[in-house]
C-alpha positions in Angstrom: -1.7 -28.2 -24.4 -5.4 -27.9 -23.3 -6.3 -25.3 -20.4 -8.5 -26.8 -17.7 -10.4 -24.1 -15.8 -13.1 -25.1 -12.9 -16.0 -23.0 -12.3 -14.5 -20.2 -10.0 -11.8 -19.6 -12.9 -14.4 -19.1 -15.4 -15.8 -17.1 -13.0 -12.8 -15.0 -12.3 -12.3 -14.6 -15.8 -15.9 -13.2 -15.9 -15.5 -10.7 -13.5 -11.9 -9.4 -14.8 -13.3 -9.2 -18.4 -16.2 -6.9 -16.9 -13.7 -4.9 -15.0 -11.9 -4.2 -17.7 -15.0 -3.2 -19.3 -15.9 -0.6 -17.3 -12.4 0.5 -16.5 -12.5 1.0 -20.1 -15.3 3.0 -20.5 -14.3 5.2 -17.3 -10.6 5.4 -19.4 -13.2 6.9 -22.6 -14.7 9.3 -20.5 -11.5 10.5 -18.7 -9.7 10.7 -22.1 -12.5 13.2 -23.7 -12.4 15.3 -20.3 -8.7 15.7 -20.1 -8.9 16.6 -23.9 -11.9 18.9 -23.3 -13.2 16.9 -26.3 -17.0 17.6 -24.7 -16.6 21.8 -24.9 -18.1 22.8 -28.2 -15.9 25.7 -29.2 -18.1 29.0 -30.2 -17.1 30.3 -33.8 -16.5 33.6 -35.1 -20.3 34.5 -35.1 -21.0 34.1 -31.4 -22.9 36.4 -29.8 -20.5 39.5 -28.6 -21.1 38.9 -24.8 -20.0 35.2 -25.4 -16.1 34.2 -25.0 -15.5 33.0 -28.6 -13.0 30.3 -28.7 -12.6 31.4 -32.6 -12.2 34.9 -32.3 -9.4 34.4 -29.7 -7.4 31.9 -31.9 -7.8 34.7 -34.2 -4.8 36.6 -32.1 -3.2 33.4 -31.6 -2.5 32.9 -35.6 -1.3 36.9 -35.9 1.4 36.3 -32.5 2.7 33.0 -33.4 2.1 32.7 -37.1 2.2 36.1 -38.9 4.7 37.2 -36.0 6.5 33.9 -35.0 9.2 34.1 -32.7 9.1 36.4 -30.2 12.2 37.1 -28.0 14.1 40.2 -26.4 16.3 41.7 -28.6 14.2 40.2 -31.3 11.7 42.2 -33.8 8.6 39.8 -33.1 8.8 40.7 -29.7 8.0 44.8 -30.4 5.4 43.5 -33.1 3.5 41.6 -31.1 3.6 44.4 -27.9 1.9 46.9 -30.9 -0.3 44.9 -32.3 -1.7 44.2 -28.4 -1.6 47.4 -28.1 -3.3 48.3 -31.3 -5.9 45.8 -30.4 -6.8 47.3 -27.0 -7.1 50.8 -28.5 -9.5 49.4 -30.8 -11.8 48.7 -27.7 -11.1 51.7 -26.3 -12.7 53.6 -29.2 -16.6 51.9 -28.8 -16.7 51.9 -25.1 -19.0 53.5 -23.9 -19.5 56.5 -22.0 -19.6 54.4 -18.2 -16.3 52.8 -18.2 -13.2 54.3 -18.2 -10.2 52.8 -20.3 -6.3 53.2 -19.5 -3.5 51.8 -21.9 -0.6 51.9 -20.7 3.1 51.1 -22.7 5.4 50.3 -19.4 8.7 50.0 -20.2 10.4 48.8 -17.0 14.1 48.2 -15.7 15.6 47.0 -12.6 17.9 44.2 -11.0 17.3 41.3 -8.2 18.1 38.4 -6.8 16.2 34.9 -6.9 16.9 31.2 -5.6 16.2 29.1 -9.3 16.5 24.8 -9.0 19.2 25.7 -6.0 21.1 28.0 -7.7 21.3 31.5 -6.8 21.0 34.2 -9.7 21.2 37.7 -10.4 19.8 39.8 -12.9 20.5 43.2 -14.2 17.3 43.9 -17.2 16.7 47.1 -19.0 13.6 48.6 -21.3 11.9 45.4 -21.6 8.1 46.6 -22.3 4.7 45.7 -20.8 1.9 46.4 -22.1 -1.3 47.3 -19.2 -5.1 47.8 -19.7 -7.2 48.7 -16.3 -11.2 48.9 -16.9 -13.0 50.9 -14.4 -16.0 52.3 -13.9 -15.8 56.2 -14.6 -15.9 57.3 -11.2 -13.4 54.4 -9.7 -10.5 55.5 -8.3 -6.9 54.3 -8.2 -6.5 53.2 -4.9 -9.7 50.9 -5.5 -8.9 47.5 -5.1 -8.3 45.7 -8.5 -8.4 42.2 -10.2 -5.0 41.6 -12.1 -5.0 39.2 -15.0 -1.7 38.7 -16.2 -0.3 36.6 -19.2 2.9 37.2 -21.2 3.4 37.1 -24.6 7.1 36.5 -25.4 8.0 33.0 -26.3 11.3 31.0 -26.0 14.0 30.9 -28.9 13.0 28.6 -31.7 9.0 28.4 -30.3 6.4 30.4 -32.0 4.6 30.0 -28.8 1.2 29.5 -30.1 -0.1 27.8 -27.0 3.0 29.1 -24.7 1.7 31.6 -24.4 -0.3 33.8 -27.4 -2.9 31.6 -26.4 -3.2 33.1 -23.1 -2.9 37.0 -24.4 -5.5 36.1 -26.7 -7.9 35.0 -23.8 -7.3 38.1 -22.2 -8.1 40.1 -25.4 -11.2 38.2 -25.5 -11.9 38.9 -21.9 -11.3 43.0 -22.7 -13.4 42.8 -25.4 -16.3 41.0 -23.8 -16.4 43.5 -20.7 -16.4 46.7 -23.3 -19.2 44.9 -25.9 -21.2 43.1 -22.9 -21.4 46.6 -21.8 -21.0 45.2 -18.0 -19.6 47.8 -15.6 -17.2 46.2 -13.2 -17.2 46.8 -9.6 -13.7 47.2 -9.3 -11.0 47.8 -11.6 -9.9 45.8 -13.9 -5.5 45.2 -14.9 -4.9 43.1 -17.9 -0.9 42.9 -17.8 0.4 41.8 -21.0 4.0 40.9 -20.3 7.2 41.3 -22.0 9.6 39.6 -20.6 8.1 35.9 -18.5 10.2 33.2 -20.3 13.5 35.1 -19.3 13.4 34.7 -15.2 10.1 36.8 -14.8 11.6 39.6 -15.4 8.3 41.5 -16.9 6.4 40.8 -13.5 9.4 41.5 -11.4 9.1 45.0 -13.3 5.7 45.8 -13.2 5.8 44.8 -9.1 8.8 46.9 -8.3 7.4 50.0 -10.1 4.1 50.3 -11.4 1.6 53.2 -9.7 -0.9 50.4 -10.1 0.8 47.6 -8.2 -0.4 48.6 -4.6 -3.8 48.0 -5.3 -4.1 44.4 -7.0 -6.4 42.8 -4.8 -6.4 39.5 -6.4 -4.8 38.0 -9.2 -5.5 35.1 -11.7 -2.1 34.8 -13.8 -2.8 32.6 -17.3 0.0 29.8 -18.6 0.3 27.0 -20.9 2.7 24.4 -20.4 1.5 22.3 -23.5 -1.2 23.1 -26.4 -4.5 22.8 -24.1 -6.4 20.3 -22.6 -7.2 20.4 -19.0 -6.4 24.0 -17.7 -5.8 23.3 -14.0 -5.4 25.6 -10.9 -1.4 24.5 -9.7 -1.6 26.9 -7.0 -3.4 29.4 -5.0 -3.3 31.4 -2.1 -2.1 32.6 0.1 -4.9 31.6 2.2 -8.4 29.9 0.5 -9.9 32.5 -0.6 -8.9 32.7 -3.9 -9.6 28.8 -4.7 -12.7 29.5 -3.1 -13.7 32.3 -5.5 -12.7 29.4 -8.2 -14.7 26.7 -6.6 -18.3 29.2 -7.0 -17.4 31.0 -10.1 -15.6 28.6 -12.9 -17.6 26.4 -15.0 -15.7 24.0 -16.0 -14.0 23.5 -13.1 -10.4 22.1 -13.2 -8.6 22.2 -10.3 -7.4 20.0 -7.1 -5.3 20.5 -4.0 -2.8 18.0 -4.4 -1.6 19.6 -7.7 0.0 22.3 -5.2 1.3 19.5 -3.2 3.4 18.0 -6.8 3.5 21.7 -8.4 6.9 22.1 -5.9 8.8 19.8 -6.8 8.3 20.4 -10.5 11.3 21.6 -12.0 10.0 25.3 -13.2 8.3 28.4 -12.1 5.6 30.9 -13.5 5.1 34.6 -12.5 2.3 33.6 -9.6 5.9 33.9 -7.8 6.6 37.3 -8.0 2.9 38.3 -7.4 2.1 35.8 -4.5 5.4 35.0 -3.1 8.6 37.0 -4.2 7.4 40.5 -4.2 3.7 40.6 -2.8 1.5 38.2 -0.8 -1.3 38.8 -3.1 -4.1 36.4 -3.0 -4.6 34.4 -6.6 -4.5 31.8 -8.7 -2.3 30.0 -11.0 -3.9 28.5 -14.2 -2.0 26.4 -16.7 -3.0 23.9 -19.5 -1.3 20.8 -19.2 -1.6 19.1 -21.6 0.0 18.3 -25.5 3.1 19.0 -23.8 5.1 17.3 -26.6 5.1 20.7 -28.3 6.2 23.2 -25.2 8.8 25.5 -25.4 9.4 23.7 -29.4 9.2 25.0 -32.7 6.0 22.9 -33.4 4.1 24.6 -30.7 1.7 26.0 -33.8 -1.7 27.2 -33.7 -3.0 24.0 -35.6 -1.6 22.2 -32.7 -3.7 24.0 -29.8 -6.1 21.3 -28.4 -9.9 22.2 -29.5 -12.5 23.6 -27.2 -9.2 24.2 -24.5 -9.6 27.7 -24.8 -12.8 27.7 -25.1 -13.5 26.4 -21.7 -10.6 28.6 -20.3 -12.3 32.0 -21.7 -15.6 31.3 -20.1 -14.0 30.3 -16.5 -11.6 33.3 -17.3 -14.7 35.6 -17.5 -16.6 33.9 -14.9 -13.6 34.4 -12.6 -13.1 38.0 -13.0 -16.7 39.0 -12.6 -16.4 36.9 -9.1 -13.6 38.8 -8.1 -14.4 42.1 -8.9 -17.6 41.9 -6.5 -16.4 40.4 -3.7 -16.5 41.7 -0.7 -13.1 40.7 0.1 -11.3 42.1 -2.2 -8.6 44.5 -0.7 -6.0 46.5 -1.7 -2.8 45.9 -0.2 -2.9 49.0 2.3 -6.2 47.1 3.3 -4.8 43.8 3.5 -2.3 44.9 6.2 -4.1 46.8 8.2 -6.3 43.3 8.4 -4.0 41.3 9.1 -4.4 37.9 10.5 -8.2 38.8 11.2 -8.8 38.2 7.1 -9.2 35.3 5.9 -6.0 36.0 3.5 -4.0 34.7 6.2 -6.0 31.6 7.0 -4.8 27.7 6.2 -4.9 26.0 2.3 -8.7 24.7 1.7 -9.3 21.2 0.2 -10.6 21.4 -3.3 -11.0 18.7 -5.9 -13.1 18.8 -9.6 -14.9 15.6 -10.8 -14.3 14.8 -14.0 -15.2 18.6 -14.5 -18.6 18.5 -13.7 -18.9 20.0 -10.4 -16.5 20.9 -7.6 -15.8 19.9 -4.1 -14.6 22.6 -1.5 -13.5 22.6 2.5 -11.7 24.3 4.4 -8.6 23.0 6.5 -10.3 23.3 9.8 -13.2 20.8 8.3 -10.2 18.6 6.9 -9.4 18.1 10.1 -12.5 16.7 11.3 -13.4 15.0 8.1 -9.8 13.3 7.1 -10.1 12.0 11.4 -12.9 9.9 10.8 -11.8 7.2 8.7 -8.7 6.3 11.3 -11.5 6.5 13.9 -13.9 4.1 12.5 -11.0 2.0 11.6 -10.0 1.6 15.3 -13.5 1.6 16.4 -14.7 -1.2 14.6 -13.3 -4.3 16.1 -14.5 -3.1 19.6 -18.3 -2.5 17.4 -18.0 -6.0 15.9 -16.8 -8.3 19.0 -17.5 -6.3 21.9 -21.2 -7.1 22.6 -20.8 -10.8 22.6 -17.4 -11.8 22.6 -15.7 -9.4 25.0 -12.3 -7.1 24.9 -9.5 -9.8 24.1 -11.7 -10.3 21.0 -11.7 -7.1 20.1 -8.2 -6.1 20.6 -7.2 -10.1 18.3 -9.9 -8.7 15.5 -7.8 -5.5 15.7 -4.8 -7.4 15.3 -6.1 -9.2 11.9 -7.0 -6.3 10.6 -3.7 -4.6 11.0 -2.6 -7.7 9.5 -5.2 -7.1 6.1 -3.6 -3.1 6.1 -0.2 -4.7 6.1 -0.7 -7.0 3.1 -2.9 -4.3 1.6 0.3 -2.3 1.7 2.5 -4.9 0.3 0.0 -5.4 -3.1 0.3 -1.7 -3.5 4.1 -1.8 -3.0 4.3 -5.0 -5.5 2.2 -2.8 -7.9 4.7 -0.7 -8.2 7.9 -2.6 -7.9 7.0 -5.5 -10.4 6.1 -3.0 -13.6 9.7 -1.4 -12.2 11.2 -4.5 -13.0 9.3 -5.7 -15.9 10.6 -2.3 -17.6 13.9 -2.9 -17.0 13.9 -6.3 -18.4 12.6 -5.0 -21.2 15.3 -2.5 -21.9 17.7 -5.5 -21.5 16.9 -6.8 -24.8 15.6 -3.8 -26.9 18.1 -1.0 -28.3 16.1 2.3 -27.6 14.1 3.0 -24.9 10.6 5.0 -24.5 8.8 3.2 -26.8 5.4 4.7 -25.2 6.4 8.2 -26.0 4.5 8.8 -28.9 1.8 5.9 -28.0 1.1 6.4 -24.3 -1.6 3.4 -24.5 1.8 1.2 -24.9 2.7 2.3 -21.2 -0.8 1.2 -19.9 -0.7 -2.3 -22.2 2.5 -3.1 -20.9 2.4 -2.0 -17.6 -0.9 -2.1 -16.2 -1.4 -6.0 -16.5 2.2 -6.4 -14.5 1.0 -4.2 -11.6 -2.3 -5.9 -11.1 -0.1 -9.2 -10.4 1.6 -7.5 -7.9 -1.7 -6.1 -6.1 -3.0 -9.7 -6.5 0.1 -11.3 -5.1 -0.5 -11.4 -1.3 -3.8 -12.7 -2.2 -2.7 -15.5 -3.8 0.1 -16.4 -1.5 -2.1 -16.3 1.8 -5.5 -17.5 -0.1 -6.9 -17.4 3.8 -5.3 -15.1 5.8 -3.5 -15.9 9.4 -6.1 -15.9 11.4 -5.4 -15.0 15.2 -9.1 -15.5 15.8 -10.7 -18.5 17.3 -13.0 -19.7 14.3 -14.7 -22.1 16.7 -16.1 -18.9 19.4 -16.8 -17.2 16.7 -18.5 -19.6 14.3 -18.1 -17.9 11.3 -16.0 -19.9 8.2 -12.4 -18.7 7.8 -13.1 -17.4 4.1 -15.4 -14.6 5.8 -12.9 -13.5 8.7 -10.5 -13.5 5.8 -12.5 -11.1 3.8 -13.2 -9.2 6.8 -10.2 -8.7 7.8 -8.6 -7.9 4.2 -11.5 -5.7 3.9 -10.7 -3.5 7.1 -7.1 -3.6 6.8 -7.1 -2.1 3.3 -9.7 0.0 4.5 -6.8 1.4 7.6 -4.5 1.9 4.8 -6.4 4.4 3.2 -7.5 5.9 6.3 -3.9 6.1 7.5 -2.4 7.6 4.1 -5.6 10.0 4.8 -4.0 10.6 8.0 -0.8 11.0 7.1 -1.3 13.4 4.4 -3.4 15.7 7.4 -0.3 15.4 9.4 2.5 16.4 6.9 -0.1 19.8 5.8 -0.8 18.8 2.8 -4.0 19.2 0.9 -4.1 16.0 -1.2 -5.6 14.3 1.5 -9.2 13.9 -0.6 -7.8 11.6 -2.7 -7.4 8.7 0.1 -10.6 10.2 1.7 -12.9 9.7 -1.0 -11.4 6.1 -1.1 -12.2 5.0 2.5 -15.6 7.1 2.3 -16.5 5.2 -0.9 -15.2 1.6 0.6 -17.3 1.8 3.8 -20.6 2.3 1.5 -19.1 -0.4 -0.7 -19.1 -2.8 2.4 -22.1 -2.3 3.3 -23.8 -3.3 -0.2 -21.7 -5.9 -0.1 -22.8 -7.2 3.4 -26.7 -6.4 2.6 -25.9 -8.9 -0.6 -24.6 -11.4 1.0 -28.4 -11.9 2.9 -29.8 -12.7 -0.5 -26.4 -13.9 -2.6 -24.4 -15.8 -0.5 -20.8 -14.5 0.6 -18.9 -16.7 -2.0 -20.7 -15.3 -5.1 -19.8 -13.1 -7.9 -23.3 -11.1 -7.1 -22.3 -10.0 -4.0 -19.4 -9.0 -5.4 -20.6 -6.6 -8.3 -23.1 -5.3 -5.0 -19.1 -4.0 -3.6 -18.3 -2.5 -7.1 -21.4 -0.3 -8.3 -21.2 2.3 -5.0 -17.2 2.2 -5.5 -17.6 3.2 -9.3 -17.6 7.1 -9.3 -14.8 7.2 -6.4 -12.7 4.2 -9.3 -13.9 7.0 -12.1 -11.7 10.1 -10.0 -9.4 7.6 -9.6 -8.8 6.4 -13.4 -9.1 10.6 -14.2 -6.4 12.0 -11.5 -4.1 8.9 -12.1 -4.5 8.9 -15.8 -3.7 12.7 -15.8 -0.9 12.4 -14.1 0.9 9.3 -16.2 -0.2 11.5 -19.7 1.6 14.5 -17.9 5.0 12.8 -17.1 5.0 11.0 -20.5 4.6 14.3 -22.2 6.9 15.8 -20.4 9.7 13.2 -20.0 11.1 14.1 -23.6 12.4 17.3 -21.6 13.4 16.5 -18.4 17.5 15.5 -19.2 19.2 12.2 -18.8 22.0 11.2 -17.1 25.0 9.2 -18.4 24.8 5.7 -19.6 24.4 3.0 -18.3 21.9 4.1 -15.9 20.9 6.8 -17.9 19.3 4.9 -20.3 16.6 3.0 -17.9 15.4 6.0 -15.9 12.7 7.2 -17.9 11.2 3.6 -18.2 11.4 3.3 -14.4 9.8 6.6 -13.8 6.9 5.5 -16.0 6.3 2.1 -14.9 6.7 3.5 -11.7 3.7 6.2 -12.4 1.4 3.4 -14.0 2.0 1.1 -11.1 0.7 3.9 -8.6 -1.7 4.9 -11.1 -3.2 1.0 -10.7 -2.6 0.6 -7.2 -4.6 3.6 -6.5 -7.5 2.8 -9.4 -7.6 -1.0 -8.3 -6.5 -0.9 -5.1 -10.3 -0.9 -3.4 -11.6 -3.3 -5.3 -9.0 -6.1 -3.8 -10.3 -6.8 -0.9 -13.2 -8.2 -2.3 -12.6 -8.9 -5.7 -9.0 -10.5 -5.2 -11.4 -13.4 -4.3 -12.0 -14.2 -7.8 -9.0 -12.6 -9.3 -6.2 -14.2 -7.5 -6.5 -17.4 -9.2 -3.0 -18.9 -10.9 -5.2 -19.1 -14.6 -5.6 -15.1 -14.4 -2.0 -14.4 -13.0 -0.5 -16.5 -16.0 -3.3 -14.5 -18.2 -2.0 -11.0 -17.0 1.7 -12.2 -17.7 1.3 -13.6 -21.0 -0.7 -10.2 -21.7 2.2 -8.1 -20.4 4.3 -10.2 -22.5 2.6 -9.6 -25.5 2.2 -6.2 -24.6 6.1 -5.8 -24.5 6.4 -8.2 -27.7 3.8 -5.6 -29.3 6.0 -2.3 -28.3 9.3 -3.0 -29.4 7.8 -2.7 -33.0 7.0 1.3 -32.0 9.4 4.1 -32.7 9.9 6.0 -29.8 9.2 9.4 -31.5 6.9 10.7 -34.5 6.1 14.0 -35.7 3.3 15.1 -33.1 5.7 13.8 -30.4 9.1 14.6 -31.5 12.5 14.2 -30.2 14.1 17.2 -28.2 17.7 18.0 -29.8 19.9 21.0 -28.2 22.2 22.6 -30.7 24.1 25.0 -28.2 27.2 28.0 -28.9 29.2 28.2 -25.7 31.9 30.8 -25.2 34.8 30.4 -22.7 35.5 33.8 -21.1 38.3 35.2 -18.9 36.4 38.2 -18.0 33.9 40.3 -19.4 35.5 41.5 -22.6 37.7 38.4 -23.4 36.6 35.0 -25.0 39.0 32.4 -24.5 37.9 29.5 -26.4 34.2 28.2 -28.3 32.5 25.8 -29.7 29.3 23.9 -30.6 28.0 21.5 -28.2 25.1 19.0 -29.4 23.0 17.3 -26.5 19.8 15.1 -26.0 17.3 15.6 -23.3 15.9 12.1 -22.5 17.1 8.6 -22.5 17.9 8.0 -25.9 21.0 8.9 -27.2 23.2 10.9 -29.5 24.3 7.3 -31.1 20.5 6.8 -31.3 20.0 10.2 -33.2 22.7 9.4 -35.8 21.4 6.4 -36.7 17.6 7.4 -36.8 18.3 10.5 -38.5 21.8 10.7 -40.7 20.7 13.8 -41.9 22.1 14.9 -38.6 25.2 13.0 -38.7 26.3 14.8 -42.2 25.2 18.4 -41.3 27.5 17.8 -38.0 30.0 16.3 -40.1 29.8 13.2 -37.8 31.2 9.7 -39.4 30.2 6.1 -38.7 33.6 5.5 -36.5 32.3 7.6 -33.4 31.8 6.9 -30.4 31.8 8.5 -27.1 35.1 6.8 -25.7 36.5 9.4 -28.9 34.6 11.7 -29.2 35.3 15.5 -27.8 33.0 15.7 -24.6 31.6 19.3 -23.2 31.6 19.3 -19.8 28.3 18.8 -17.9 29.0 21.8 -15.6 29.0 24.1 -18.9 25.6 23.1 -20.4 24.3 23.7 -16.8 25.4 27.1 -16.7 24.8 28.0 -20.0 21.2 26.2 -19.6 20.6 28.3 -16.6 21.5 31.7 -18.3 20.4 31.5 -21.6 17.4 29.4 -20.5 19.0 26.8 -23.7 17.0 23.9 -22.3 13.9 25.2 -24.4 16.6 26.7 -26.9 16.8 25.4 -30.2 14.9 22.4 -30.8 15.0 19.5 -33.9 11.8 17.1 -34.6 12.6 14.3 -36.6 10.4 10.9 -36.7 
């Protein structure tokens, strides 16, 4: 078989090579920011007004490895509150004679009430311990307004909690010992909680909120998670109000944080203790900060200190530090008495700001009432520039038919990014049609992106290639101009109003996301006109003038490979964890949801580059090239094990009791589940070790075998918290 190409092939396949390129060096970059792979860690030595990233793993190795597990009811649990403890007195004994130091031990009790996933739940909690330190200058008083930092340090049953969360007390030890050596003075007062009791409900914050002397005059707070082993270590939410993100935006140096996380933070299936101090009891302004990332090993028994991501706490000590000293001497920092007496003349009680870091480097920050000036303006240009174009010399009709093209552009526009989406959706399912396990990216998330990625881009170029010129409405012959440029024109401007009406919409529904779409329509309209400027000295139908529309669209593409590649590492991470449901249709969810993610991922990287480059691209030679790569891709993927020992498989092993009433158990036994798509038949075979400790033989199946009944493991999930409960790793 020989493969004829003509010159605008070769051509097309010289321009998608070069994309890929430099969508693969923007991929290398995102990769070593996510991973924080640039922050040089500061050893042991570093100078004693520096956050050392290896004196605080110091305290990680004592909490997770020399303690280990550290639960209520549990010896680890008192070990680790006195050796924080100890630690603190330690400091206490060389400050010097300018700052005043208070440890407290707080053992608190108490009941309430909260709203959990839809499910309403009491608790009744007694002696669980806290452990406080407040540093003030010596003539501060303790109604001055105060900076809480807050971080807890038990860890769920079977974790060591390295990263969730001895990493974070660590940080704050750092952060006490650095204000005591550095010999800086604060302002105001100073709380580092160290809690006792987060991964049970919140019930340590609930405590200290409901009782403490102290509690009335947190000013701000700035409460420290993990939800993996490092990496990125992003602000999910703030507020209430803008301050607090605003204090983030001028203080941290390594800035990590966007708007639209508190837009997807809701709907994630989990809470932190930024509730009880910002929401449940207290509208304290502050900030929720939680690394991401290596998620594979939260809430598991490998979540290890050798697994915590290097330079991760690093850069989370020195915006830690950074933070507090920003806090402590603001102006607007208020006690709560203050706060109310305020009222809705403080900016506390003002509208979410938007915020968004690049790549790290730098941070971007307005406020809502600028949103909604800023976010207007691409709509408005939209639906000003037919009347700009026509109006002059070819009157209103015109205008109102170049309108109507356009509209047409933003509606094929739509249906690429739609086709993105849907095709990898259906490719994945295919796949899972002839393959016996599912997931196969888990360990390898590249896979998702090979197989994936080269399925959505047919979808984006799909319109193109169907309507090569697009249905015109306008008169080629008044206008005399070629079809080819009122095609590119008007696919230009209508994808163009899609962006500026997704920018629209998110203004609209009050969300804060809205930079995302912004910076796209922003970074288009400078990328037209290069491209038209080109055109003078390159001719419309040449690759040149098409490379003049890609270099100004580059670092808006970059932000977009870094937020969308962020988010697809996330779900994959966390998709080991998140249940399944019963087969059939169990088994292809977590594929979808992933192909899914990549497909909007693509849309959103690729997406402005269509308009323009879809000239080239949408040629049947590269559509046969992208499926035959997808293909290969899927070929390539079935010959990876889902699982391996830095991603393992999530196994609950769970001891139910059936009881009548308080004092008598009727029946119990030992249920075994799975927590993603794979099975229990897929554990028996993979791992037999399994089968024999469970006394399991090769004649079961689950038309015989003894089924527990969903509605148990849901209560028993929600009470014992047993979805992080006792987890197995095999590879």
């Amino acid at each position: 078989m020989v493969l004829r190409f003509d010159a605008r092939d070769v051509s097309g396949f010289k321009l998608l090579f070069s994309l890929a390129i430099m969508y693969g060096l923007m991929s290398f970059v995102v990769h070593s920011v996510i991973y924080t792979k640039f922050i040089k860690p500061l050893g042991i030595d570093a100078p004693l007004d520096r956050f050392s990233e290896a004196r605080a793993v110091e305290h990680v190795r004592v909490l997770s490895h020399d303690i280990g597990n550290r639960q209520e009811g549990r010896p680890g649990l008192r070990e680790a509150a006195e050796y924080i403890k100890a630690q603190l007195e330690r400091m206490k004994e060389r400050a010097g004679s300018n700052i005043r130091i208070e440890i407290e031990e707080n053992v608190v009790s108490g009941s309430f009430a909260m709203l959990f996933l839809g499910h309403g739940i009491s608790f009744d909690y007694r002696n669980l311990t806290n452990i406080l330190m407040r540093i003030s200058s010596i003539d501060s008083k303790h109604s001055d307004p105060s900076v809480l930092v807050n971080a807890h340090f038990d860890t769920t049953l079977g974790s060591p909690g390295a990263a969730d969360c001895g990493s974070c007390v660590a940080s704050l030890l750092e952060i006490a010992r650095i204000i005591i050596d550095s010999g800086w003075v604060p302002p105001r007062p100073i709380i580092l909680l160290f809690n006792g009791a987060e991964e049970s409900f919140l019930l340590g914050a609930n405590g200290f909120m409901r009782t403490h002397k102290w509690r009335d005059s947190i000013g701000a707070f700035i409460n420290v998670e993990a939800t993996g082993t490092g990496g990125l270590d992003v602000v999910c939410q703030s507020g209430p109000g803008s301050w607090p993100s605003y204090v983030y935006a001028q203080s941290a140096i390594y800035p990590m944080a966007n708007s639209a996380a508190q837009d997807i933070f809701p709907v994630i299936p989990g809470d932190t203790d930024y509730r009880m101090f910002s929401q449940d009891y207290g509208s304290i302004p502050g900030l929720d900060i939680i690394f991401l990332f290596g998620g594979y090993h939260y809430h598991a028994s490998s979540d290890t200190v050798d697994r915590l991501l290097p330079g991760s706490m690093q850069a989370r000590g020195d915006n830690l530090y950074s933070m507090v000293k920003a806090f402590a001497e603001s102006s607007k920092l208020k006690n709560d008495h203050e706060r109310e007496s305020l009222g809705d003349a403080h900016d506390y009680n003002d509208e979410q700001a938007v915020f968004f870091d690049y790549l790290t480097w730098f941070m971007i920050f307005y406020s809502r009432r600028i949103a909604l000036m800023l976010h207007s303006i691409p709509i408005a240009i939209f639906l000003i520039m037919p009347f700009l174009l026509r109006m002059m010399n070819y009157g209103l009709y015109c205008c109102f038919v170049t309108l109507y093209d356009f509209v047409k552009g933003m509606i094929l526009h739509a249906t690429g990014i739609m086709l993105a989406i849907i095709f990898p959706v259906i490719f994945s399912i295919l796949r899972l049609l002839f393959s016996s396990y599912g997931m196969n990216w888990f360990a390898n998330p590249y896979l998702a992106f090979l197989m994936f990625t080269p399925i959505s881009l047919i979808g984006l170029l799909i319109p193109r290639t169907v309507f090569r010129v697009l249905p015109l409405s306008q008169d080629v012959s008044i206008l005399k101009t070629s079809k080819e440029a009122l095609s590119d024109e008007a696919r230009f401007w209508g994808a163009f109003g899609f962006y500026a009406l997704l920018t629209l919409a998110y203004l609209l529904a009050g969300f804060t996301g809205g930079f995302l779409t912004f910076f796209a329509s922003a970074s288009m309209l400078l990328a037209w006109i290069s491209f038209y400027l080109s055109i003078n000295f390159c001719g419309h139908q040449s690759v040149r003038s098409t490379v003049f529309y890609v270099i100004p669209l580059i670092p808006c593409l970059t932000h977009s490979v870094y937020f969308g590649g962020a988010l697809v590492q996330f779900f994959i991470e966390k998709i080991g964890m998140m249940g399944s449901l019963p087969p059939p249709y169990g088994f292809y969810i977590p594929d979808i949801a992933i192909a899914a993610t990549v497909g909007i991922a693509t849309g959103w990287s690729l997406g402005p580059l269509i308009s323009i480059c879809g000239n080239w691209l949408a040629r049947s030679s590269i559509l046969q090239f992208l499926l035959h790569l997808g293909v290969i891709a899927w070929a390539l993927s079935s010959q990876f094990f889902p699982y391996s020992t830095d991603a393992p498989k999530r196994v609950i092993l769970q001891h139910s009791f059936l009881t009548a009433d308080a004092n008598q158990i009727v029946d119990s036994s030992y249920d075994v589940a799975v927590v993603d798509s794979n099975s229990i038949l897929f554990l028996l075979k993979h791992a037999p070790e399994v089968a024999k400790e469970l006394h399991i033989g090769p004649e079961f199946s689950f038309e015989t075998a003894n089924m527990s009944s969903q509605r148990t493991f849901m209560v028993c999930n929600i009470y014992y918290h047993a979805c992080q409960d006792t987890l197995t790793k095999f590879t």
